[in-house]
C-alpha positions in Angstrom: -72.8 -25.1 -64.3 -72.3 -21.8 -66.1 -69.1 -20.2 -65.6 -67.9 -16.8 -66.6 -64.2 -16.4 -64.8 -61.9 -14.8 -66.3 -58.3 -15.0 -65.6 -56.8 -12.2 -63.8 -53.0 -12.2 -65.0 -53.9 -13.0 -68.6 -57.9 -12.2 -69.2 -58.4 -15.5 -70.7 -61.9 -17.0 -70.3 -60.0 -20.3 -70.8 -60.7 -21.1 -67.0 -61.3 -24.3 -65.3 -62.9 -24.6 -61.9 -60.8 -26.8 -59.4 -62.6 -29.0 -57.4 -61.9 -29.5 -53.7 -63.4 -32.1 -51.5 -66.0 -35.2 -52.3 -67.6 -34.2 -55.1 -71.8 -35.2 -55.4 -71.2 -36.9 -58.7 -73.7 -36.3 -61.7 -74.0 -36.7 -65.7 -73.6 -32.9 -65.6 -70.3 -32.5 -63.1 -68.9 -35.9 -65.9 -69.8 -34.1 -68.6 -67.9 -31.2 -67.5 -64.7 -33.0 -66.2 -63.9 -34.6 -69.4 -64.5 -31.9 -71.1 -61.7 -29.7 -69.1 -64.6 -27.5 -67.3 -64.0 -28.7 -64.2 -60.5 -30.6 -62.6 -61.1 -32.7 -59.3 -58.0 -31.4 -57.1 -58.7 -34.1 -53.7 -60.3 -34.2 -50.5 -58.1 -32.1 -48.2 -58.2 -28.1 -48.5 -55.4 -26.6 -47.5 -55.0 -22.8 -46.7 -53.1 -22.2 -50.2 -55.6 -24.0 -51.8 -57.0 -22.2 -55.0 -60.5 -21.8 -56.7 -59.8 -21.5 -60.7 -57.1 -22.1 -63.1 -56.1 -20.8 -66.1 -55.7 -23.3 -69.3 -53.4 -20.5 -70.9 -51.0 -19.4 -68.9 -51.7 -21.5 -65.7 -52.0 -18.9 -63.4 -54.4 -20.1 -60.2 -56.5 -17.8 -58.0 -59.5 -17.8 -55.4 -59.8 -19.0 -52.1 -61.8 -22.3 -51.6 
């Protein structure tokens, strides 16, 4: 997964992708979770729920 986000507050394309529900687990999605790509957030999505984060100055956006 190629991802281009950039963070709205800061413009940092230091961004990972939060990961809401049961996941279909690969080599690709591991590969990416350990190295901070992607961050697995739980099962239950919840209206406030948010899409992106950013590794810089943690700011979170995006609906789910």
């Amino acid at each position: 997964m190629t991802r281009t986000e950039i963070c709205p507050e800061c413009k940092s394309r230091n961004v990972t992708f939060l990961l809401w529900g049961l996941p279909n687990f690969s080599d690709e999605l591991e590969k990416e979770i350990d190295q901070g790509k992607v961050e697995l957030r739980g099962c239950c999505v919840y209206p406030h729920s948010k899409q992106f984060r950013c590794n810089d100055c943690l700011f979170e956006w995006g609906k789910v």
